[in-house]
N, C-alpha and C positions, 0 to 999 in steps of 0.2 A: 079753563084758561082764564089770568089774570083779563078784565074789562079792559084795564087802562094797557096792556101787551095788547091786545086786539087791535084797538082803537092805534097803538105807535104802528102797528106794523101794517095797519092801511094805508095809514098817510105813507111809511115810507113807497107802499105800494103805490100810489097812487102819482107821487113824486117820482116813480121809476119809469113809469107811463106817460106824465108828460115828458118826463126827457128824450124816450123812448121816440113820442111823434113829434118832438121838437127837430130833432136831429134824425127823422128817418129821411127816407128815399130810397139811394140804392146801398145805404148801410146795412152791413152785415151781420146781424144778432150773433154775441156770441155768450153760451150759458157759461157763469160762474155760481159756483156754490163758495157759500159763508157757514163755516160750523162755532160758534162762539156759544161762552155760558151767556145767554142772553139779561138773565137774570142778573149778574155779576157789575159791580163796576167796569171791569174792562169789555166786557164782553157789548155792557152798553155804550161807553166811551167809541169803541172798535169799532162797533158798525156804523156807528154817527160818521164820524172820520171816513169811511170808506168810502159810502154814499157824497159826502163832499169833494171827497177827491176825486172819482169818476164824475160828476157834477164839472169840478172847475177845467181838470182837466182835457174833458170834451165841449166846453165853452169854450177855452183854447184852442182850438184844434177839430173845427167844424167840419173840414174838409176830410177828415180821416174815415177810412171805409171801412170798419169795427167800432160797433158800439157793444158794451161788456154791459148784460142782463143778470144779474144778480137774483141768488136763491136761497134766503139766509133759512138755516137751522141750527135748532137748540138744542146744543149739548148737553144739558139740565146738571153739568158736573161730573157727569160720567163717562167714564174711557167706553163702556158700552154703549150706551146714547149716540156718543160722537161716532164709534164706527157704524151704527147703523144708520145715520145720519151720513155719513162716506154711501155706504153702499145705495140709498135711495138717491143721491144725488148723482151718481154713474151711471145707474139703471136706469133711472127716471126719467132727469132732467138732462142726460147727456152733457154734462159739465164739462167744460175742457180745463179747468180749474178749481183748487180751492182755498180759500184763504180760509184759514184756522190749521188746528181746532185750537185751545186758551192752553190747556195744561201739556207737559210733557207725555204722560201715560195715556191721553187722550192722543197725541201726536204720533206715541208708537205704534198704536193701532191704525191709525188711517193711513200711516207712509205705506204699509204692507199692502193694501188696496188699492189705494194710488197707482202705487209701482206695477199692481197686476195689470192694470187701466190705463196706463201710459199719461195719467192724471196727476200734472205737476201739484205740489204740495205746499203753499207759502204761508209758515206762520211767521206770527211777531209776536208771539210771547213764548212758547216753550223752548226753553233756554241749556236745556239738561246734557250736561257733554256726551252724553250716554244713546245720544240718538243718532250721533254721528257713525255709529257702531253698522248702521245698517248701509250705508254707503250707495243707497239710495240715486242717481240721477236727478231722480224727478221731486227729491224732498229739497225745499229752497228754505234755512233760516235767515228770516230776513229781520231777523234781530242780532243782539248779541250772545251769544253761547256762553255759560257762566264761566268755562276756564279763565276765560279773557279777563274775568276781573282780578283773576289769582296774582300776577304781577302785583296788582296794587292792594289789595291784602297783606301780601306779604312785604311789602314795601314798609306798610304803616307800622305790621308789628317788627320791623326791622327798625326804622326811626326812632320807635320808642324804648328799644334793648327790650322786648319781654319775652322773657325764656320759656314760658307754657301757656298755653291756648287750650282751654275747653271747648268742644266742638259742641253746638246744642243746632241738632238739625231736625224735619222730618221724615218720618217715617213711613216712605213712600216712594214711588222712585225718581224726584224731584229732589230729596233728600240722599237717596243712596247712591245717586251716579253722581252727585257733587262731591260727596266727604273724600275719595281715595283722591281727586286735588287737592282740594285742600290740605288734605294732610302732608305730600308730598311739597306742596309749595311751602309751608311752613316747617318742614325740614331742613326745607334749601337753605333758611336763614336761620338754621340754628336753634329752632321752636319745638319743643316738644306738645303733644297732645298727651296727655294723663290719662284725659276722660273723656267718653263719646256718650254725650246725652243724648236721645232720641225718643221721639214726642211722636206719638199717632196723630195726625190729625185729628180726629174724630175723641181725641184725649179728653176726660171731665175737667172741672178747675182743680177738684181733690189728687188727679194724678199728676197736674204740671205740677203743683204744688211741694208735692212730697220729689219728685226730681227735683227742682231745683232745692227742696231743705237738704241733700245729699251731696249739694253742689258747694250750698254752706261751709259745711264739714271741713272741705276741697282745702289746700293753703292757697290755689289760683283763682287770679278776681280777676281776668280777662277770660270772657266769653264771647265768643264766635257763632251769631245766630246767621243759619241759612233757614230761610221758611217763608210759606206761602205769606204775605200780609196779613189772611186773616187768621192765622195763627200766630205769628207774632205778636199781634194788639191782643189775645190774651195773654199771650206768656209776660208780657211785659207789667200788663197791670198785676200780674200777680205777682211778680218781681217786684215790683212796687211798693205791693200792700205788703210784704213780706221782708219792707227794705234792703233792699238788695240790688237798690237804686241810687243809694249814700257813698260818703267818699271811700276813694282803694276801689273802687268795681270799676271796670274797663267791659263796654258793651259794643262790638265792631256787629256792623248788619251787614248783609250781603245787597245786590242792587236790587235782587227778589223784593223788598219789601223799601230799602231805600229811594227807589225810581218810583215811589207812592206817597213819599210822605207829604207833596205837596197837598194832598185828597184825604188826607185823615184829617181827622176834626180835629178842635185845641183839646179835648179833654186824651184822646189817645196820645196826641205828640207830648204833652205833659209827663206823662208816665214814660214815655222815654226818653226825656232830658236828660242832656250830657253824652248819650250815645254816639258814636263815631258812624257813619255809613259810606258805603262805596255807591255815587251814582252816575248813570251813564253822563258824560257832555255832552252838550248840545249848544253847540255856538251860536251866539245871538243874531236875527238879521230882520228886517223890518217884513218880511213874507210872513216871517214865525207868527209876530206880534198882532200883523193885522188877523193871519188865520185862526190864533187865538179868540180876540176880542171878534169876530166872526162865527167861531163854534161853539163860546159862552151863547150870544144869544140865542142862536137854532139852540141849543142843546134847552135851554131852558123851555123856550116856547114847547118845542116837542114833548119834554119829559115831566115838565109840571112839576120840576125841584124849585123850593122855595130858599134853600140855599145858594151860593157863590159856588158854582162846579170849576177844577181846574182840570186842563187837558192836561195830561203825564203822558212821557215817555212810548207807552205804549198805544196813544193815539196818535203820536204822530207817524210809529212806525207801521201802522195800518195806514195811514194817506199816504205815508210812500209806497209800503208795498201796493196799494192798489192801482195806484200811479205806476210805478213797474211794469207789472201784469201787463196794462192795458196799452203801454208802450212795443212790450213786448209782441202780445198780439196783432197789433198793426202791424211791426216791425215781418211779421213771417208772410203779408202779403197773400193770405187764406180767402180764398174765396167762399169757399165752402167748408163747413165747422162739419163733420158728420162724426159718426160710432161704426166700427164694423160690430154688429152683434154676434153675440155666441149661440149657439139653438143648443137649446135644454129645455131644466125645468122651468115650467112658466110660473112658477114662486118668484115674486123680486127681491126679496133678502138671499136669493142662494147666490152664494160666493162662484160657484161654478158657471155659471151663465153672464160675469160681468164681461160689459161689450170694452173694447180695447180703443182711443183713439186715434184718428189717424191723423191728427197733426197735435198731439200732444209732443214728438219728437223735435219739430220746429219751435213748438210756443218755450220747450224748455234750453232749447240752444239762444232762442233771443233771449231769453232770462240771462244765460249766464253771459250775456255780451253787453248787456244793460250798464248805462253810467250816465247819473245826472246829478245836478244840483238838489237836492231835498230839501223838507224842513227840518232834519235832523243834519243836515250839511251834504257833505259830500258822501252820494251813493252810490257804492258797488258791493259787486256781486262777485265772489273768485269760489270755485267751488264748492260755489252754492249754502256761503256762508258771507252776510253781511259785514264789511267791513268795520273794525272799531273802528273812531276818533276818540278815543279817551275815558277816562274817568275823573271823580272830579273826589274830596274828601269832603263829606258834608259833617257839621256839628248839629246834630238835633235838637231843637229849642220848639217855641210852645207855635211860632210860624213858618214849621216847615226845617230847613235844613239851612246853614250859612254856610257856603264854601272854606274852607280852612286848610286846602291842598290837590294836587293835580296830579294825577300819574297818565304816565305816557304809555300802554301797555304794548309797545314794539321795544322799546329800551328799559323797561321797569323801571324810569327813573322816580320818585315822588320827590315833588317840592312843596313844601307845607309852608304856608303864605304866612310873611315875617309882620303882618300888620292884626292878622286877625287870627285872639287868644282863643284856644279850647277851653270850653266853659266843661269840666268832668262834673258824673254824679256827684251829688251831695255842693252842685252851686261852688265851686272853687276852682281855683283855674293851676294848681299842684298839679304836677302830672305823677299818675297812679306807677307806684314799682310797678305790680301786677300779681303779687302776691302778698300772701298775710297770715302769721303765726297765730298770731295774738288770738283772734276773735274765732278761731278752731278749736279752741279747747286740748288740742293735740299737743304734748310733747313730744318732739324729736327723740327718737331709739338711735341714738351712737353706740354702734360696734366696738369695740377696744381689743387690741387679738392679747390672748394670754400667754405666757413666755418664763421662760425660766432665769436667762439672762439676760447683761444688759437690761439689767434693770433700773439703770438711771432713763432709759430713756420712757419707758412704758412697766410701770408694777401694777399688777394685779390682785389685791388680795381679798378672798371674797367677792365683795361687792364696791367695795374701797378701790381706785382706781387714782394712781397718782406718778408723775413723771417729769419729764422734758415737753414730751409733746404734747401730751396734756395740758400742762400750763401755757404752751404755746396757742395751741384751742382756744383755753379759756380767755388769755390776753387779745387776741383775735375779735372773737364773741362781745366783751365788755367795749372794744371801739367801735358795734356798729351802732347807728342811729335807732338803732330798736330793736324790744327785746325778743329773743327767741330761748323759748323753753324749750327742755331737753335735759335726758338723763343717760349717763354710761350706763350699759348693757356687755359687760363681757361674753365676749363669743369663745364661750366656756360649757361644758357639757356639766349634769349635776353633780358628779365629784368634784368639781373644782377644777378638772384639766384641759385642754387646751378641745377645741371643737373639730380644727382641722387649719389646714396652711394657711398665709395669708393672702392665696387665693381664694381660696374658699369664702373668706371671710367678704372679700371683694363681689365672688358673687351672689352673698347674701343681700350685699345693697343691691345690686342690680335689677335682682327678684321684690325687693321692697320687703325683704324681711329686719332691719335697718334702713332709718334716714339718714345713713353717713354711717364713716368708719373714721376715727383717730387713734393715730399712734406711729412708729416707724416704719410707714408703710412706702413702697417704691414706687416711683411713678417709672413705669416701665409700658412699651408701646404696647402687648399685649393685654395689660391690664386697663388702657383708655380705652377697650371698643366696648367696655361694659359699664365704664361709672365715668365721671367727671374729676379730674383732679383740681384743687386749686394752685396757689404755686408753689414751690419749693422753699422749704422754711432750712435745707441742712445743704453741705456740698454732696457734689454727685461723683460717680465712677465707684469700678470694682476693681480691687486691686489683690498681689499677690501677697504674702506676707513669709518671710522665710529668716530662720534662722542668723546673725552672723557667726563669724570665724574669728577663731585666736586670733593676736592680734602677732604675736610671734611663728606664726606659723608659716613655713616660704617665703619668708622674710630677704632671706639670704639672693633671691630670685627677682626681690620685689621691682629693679631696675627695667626687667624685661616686661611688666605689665601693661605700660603707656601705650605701645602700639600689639597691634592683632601681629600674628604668625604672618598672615600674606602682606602687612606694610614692611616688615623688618624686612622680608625679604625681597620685595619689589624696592627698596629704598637700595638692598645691598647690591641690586642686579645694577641700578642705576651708577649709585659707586663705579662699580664696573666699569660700564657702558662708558661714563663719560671722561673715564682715565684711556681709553682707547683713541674717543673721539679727538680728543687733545691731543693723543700721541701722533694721531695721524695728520694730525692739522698743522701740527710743529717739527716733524722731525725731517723735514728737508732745510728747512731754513733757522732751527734752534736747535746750538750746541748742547742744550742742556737736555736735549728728549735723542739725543745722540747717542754711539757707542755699544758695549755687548747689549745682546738681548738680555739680559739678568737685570744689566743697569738700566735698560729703557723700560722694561717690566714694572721694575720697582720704582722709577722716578714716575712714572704713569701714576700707578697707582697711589705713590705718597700725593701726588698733587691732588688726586682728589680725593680720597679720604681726610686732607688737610684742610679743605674747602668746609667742614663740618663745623671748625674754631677759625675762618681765615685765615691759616698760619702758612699759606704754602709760598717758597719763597721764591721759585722757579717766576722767570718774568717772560709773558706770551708776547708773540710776535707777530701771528696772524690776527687781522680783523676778526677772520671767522671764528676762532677760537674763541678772541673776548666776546664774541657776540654769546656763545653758547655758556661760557664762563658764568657774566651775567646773571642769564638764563637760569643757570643752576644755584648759583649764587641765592638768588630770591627762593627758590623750592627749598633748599638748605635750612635759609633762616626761619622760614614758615614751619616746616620739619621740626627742627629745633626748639623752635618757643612752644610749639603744641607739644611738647616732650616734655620738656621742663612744668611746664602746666599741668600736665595731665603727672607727671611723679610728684609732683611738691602736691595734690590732691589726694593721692597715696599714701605720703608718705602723714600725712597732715589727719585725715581720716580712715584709718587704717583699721579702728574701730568697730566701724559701717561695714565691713565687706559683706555680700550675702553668700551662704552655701548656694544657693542656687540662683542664677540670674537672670534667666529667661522661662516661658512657659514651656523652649522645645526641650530643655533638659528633662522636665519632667516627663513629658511624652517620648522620649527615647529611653531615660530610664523605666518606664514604669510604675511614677515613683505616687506615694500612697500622697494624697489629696483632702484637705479635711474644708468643711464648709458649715454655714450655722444652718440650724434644723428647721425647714419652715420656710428658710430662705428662694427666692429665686433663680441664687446663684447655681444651685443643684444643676438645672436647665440648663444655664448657661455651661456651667463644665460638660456635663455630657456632650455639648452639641461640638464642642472643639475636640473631641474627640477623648477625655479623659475619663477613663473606667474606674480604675481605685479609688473610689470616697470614700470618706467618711466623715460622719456629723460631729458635730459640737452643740452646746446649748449656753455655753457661758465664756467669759476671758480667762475664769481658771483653767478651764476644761481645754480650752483651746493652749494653753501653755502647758498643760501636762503631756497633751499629744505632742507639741512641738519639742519636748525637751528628750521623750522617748524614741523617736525620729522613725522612719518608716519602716526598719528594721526590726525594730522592739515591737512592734504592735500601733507604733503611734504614727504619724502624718511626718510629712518631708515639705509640707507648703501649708498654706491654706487660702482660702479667695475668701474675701468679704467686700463688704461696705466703706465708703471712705468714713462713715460717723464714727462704724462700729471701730476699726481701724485706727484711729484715734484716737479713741475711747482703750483700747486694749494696749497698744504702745505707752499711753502716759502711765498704766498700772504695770507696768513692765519693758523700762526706758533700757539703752542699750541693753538688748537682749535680739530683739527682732529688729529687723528693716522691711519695708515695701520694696519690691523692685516692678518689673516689666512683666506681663504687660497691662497697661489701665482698661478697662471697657467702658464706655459711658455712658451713666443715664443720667436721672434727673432728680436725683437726689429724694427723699422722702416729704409728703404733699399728704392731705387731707382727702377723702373720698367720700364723693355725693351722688346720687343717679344721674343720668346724663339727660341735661337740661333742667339741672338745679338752680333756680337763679341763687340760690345760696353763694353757689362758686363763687360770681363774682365779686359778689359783697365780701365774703370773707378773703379773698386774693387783696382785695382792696386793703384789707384793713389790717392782716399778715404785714403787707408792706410797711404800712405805720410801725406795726410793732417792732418789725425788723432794724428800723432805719431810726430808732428808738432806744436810749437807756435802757428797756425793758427787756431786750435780749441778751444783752450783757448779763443782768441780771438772773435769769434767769440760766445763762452757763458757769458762772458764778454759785447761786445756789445748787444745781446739780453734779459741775463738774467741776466746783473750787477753781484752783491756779494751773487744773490741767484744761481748762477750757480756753484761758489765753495763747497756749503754743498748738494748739489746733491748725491755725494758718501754717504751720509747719512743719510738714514730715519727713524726716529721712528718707532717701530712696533711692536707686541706684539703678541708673536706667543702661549702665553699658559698661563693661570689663574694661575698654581700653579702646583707642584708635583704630577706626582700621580702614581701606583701600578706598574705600569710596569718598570717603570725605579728598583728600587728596587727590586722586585719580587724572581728576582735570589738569593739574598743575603738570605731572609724569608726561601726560598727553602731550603739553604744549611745550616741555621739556624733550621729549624725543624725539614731535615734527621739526624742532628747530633745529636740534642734531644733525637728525635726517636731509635737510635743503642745505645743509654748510657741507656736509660732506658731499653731496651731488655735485651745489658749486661748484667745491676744491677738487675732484676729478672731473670737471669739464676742462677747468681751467689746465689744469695738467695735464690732459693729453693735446689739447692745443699748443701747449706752450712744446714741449714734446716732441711732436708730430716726425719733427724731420729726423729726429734721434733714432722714431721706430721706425723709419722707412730706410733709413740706412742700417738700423742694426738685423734687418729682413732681408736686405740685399744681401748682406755677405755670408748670413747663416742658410745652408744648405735644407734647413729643416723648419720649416713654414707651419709646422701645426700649433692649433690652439694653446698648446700647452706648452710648445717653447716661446707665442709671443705672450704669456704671460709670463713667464719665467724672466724673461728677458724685461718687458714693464715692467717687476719687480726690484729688475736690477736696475736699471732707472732710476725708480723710487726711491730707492737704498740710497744713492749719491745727493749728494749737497746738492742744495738749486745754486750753482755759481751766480745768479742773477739777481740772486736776495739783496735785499737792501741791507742785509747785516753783513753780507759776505765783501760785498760794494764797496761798505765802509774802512775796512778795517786792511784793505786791500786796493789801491789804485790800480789802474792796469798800466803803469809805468813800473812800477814795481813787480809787479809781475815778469816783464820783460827782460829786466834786470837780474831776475833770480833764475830767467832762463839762458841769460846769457853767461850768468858764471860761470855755467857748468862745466862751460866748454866742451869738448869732445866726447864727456861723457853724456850717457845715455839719459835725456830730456828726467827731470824730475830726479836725479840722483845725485847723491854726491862723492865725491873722489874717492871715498871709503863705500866701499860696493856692501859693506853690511848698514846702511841706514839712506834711509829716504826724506831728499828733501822735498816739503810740501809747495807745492807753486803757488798753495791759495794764503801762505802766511809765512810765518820767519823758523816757522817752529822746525825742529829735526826730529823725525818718528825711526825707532829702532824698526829697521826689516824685520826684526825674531817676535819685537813686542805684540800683545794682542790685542794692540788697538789697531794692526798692519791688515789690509785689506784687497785682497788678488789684482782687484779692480784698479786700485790704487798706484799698482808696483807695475802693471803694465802698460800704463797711460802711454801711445804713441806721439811721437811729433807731430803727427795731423791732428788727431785730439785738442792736444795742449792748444795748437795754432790756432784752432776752430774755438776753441777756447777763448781765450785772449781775443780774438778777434770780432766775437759776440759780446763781450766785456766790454771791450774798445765801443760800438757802438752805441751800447746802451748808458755808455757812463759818460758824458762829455769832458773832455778835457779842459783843464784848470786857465 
């Protein structure tokens, strides 16, 4: 054993001892074991701390009936050490506790011991999310667990847009239980991991060396170091010495080695200048600063460093947790600390004979109820997992780290402080893309798919590679702020023909057998869960493409096209309907909806069929009437102009018709289908259900099949692209039209791996191009003067009118019908009423069917009370043409073949057929009853 270890761990002895008879009496010893690397900075840091804190804290608190005896051992760095360091301190020393052990894999091993022992477990440094696996009771991290800093990780590479992270961790399980966060936290934003660098601890400088010259190679210059401290300070100076430290490199540390850098020397923080790290907060308070400038000097006098030592992070969370503990223990109120022993072997490493205690159940339920003020701030405990307060973004420089950001890790917010610059490698304050072409030596491998037609947009020959979107590429490429080398690679098999679809080709990038693919390729959602698209350089949609028709052909017919089969005829029912409505609405009180039923038929119906041109000359007398009038009136004109509209489009583009107008003709015919070869659209037909295809490879091809039509061997439609589409209409202008139906995607786009920062730069600068002369250009050089009428295609999305556009109007047309007639028979029979009670009385036969019979005959008769009849008739007059008559029989005159009218001057021929039964029998009571309702209603002059 080290002289000067001997000589520290007497005195701490001996300082345990006066404490020990300072504060005895009837105080209650109670054993605690300490497993720390003793050797280690924190392990020596750790115990200093610990001993302080049981120190200040039972100087506080003299009266308390537990005093915590302390049993430190050295874990010498090994997860076996430390557990047999567990088992001697439960055997032995009857521990009711133990604060350690330093490392994670060290920590795995004692929880399992513990747990068997009923022996709570409090570290403050093994941090590894992977320990929580054991679900442990009695295991208390009274640090922070490294998920917790994932939020602000992924915050920072969020802030700065960097699309790939190399993960460089170790290789151990401090290293392998953090990387599947990490990786998953930088997914959430959008981050890919390329490359998983992994370093052995125990790694020579020759093998960091040759990892990271492999890291070189990489296009990514953000790296993601988790690892112990003292592997880090060499990975870094060899980074260093191997520049790798200069501008473009992006270096994030994790808190593993950031919550240290105050304790590195200047010569280590030098070599990592510019680095970014995540470290715990710890809010400032005047307890911190004294306990500080307190444990510099013990720590010095004690350890005989001739150095300025600074307390980190993981000394104070040793003062708190021992502060804890020993809260806790008082808190259970134990009089007696005992062991039930096990009887066995009398060996003291045998795992079968560990004694269990009996108040380890209490000491660990006051753990978990524990909440006090600390020097790390506010301390709790929630299932057995120390509360965060934060994190803070430090810039590494030659003293230590300067804050430059703060995340909140319950809201993952990061705010990166608007005063203080990021000094990056290489001494500049640019912030790094995060990758780099240039200094790889690598040319990008762009895919180009090979193709027979449509060759303006993508030619292949050879090795020659030339187009639309090619130039498109290249106009792209030349506006970014830096160069990237790269060479077309047709995805071509060695005769020169095509490799396979332009799926396939898709997931050559995705494999990384291609850095990208250019040409008309589709951004379609199946093909984004494998590569990245940038954005769309052409329009989108798949459309039908069919045939037109003579132009002379049912020509003769053409009038009936404007509206569908069910408007003509719901329009003709309406005709109908409202020549009824009317009639019923007028024919008691207007002479002109009067007379035989031939002439009320046809005056009906002239008046509304007339309503089509306004011509109708008949003049309404009911309210109701013109209300519904009106009504129709407006559906009429609406009718009529969408008619005229839709034939003068007819008759004007008659041209355009398509053979086929919709996609169900084909699926009810059967009808044969043609599609380009390679294409996506194949997918898409099948999946609507159409079997008959067939391919094409070019515009000619596709016009020979169209001209031979589905009967000769050739196609009745075909589905393509809106470019392609375009592109084949202008080589063959009325010939073809598009009709219905469109499907939509997103037009043709460039493909990269997914989490290419490429994407974005290039979307970026696509858009310059677009928004630029240079696309014009470019439609111009390939597609000449048919590239201008692109914005415009023929297309024919519907044969004619039909029910449903209208529907609404019919609707509000019929309810109105419908409440004028209800009205006009309310009204009616009220006004009525006494007619059918007296024409009931005298008829012997009272059923349903003679008092409608009889209503009828009612109805039939003039309303005497009309204001038309009113007019044109006083009832002085009346009186008078009943008094002419003399002796003869009421309503007639001296010549017994003709009748005179009482309601006017006129004489009706008894023979003629306008002579009415009703009419020729009218009684004297009648008439009188007549006349005498007249007389009422009409006031005299």
């Amino acid at each position: 054993m080290n002289p000067n270890q001997g000589s520290r761990r007497a005195l701490w002895f001996i300082a345990g001892c006066v404490l020990l008879v300072a504060t005895a009496g009837e105080a209650q010893n109670v054993s605690v074991g300490v497993v720390l690397d003793m050797e280690s900075w924190i392990g020596k840091v750790g115990l200093s701390c610990i001993h302080m804190s049981l120190s200040e804290f039972y100087e506080a608190n003299p009266h308390y009936k537990t005093r915590i005896v302390l049993h430190p051992k050295d874990s010498a760095g090994d997860a076996v050490a430390a557990a047999a360091a567990a088992v001697d301190l439960i055997k032995n020393n009857k521990v009711e506790a133990i604060l350690g052990p330093t490392t994670s894999m060290q920590t795995n091993f004692v929880i399992k011991l513990a747990h068997k022992a009923h022996v709570p477990v409090l570290t403050f440094t093994a941090s590894s999310p992977s320990l929580a696996s054991h679900r442990s009771p009695y295991f208390f991290r009274l640090t922070h667990t490294d998920s917790a800093q994932l939020a602000a990780i992924s915050a920072l590479v969020k802030a700065y847009n960097w699309r790939q992270v190399v993960l460089i961790y170790q290789d151990d399980e401090f290293g392998d239980g953090m990387s599947p966060y990490l990786i998953h936290a930088l997914q959430g934003v959008n981050a890919r991991v390329p490359y998983q660098s992994i370093i052995d601890p125990t790694a020579t400088e020759d093998h960091i060396g040759e990892e990271l010259h492999k890291l070189i190679t990489m296009p990514t210059r953000v790296f993601l170091v988790h690892m112990q401290p003292s592997l880090a300070i060499r990975l870094f100076a060899k980074a260093n010495e191997i520049r790798m430290m200069r501008e473009g490199y992006v270096w994030i540390l994790t808190d593993a080695t950031a919550n240290l850098l105050d304790s590195m020397s200047s010569s280590v923080l030098k070599s990592m200048e510019g680095a970014l790290g995540v470290r715990t907060y710890v809010p400032k308070s005047m307890e911190l600063e004294r306990f500080k400038l307190k444990w510099k000097r013990k720590f010095i006098m004690e350890n005989f460093v001739l150095n300025d030592p600074h307390l980190d992070i993981f000394g104070l969370w040793a003062y708190d947790a021992a502060r804890a503990l020993a809260m806790a223990i008082e808190k259970t109120g134990v009089k007696n600390f005992t062991f039930e022993n096990q009887n066995g072997s009398e060996n003291l490493t045998d795992l079968r004979t560990l004694g269990v205690s009996r108040n380890g159940e209490k000491i660990r339920e006051a753990l978990s109820k524990t909440k006090f003020i600390g020097l790390t701030g506010n301390y709790e405990i929630v299932n057995g997992q120390l509360q965060s307060a934060g994190f803070e973004i430090v810039n590494v420089n030659s003293n230590g780290g300067n804050r430059v950001g703060f995340c909140n890790p319950e809201k993952g917010l990061l705010s990166l402080s608007e005063t203080m610059t990021v000094i990056w490698p290489g001494n500049t304050a640019a912030v790094p893309k995060g990758w780099d072409f240039q200094t790889t030596g690598k040319r990008l491998r762009i895919g180009v798919p090979v193709k027979k037609g449509y060759i303006e947009f993508m030619k292949v020959n050879g090795t020659e590679v030339e187009g639309y979107c090619k130039d498109v590429f290249d106009a792209a490429i030349a506006t970014l702020p830096y160069d990237v080398p790269f060479d077309y690679i047709p995805f071509a098999l060695p005769n020169g023909s095509r490799a396979g679809s332009y799926d396939d080709l898709i997931m050559q990038v995705n494999t990384g057998v291609y850095d990208g693919a250019v040409g008309d390729i589709t951004i379609v959602a199946n093909r984004s869960k494998y590569v990245d698209f940038t954005l769309p350089f052409t329009d989108s949609g798949v459309s039908m493409i069919v045939p037109t028709q003579a132009n002379s052909k049912n020509r003769a017919w053409l009038f009936l096209k404007p509206l569908t089969l069910d408007l003509w005829i719901t329009s003709l029912c309406f005709f109908v309907f409202m020549g009824f409505v009317v009639w019923i609405l007028e024919h008691r009180i207007n002479p002109d909806f009067r007379g035989p039923p031939s002439h009320q038929i046809g005056t009906s119906l002239w008046f509304s069929f007339c309503t089509m041109v306004f011509a109708q000359r008949e003049t309404l007398i009911s309210n109701l009437a013109r209300l519904v009038v009106v009504i129709w009136f407006f559906v009429v004109f609406v009718l009529t102009q969408s008619y005229t509209a839709s034939l003068s489009s007819l008759l004007t583009v008659q041209q355009l018709q398509p053979t086929i107008t919709n996609i169900n003709e084909l699926l009810t015919k059967q009808s044969s289908v043609g599609y380009l070869e390679g294409s996506f659209v194949w997918g898409l037909l099948t999946s609507v259900g159409i079997k008959n295809l067939k391919s094409y490879r070019s515009p000619e091809e596709l016009d020979t099949l169209l001209k031979l039509g589905g009967s000769n061997g050739g196609i009745d439609a075909a589905f393509d692209e809106t470019p392609y589409i375009k592109l084949f209409l202008s080589k063959f202008p009325n010939k073809y039209i598009t009709a219905d139906p469109t499907y939509k995607t997103d037009g043709f786009g460039f493909a990269f791996p997914i989490g290419s920062p490429l994407v974005a730069d290039i979307s970026r600068a696509m858009l310059n191009v677009i928004e630029s002369k240079k696309m014009n250009q470019l439609q111009m050089k390939w597609f000449g003067d048919q590239g201008n009428s692109w914005s415009s295609i023929p297309k024919v999305t519907s044969s004619g009118l039909n029910l449903g556009s209208f529907w609404g109007l019919f609707l509000i047309t019929g309810t109105a019908s419908i409440i004028s007639l209800l009205i006009y028979f309310i009204i009616f029979l009220h006004k009525e009423q006494h007619t059918l009670r007296h024409t009931a009385n005298e008829s012997s036969n009272s059923s349903i069917k003679s008092k409608i019979r009889a209503l009828l005959k009612i109805y039939d008769k003039r309303d005497l009370t009309s204001y038309t009849f009113r007019k044109s008739n006083p009832p002085e007059v009346i009186d008078n043409k009943i008094q002419a008559n003399h002796g003869n029989p009421v309503g007639t005159s001296p010549n017994s073949n003709y009748l005179l009218s009482p309601l006017n001057d006129s004489i009706y021929d008894t023979n003629h057929e306008f002579s009415r039964s009703e009419d020729l029998n009218l009684s004297n009571q009648t008439v009188e009853m007549v006349v005498h309702t007249t007389m009422e209603i009409v006031p005299q002059s």
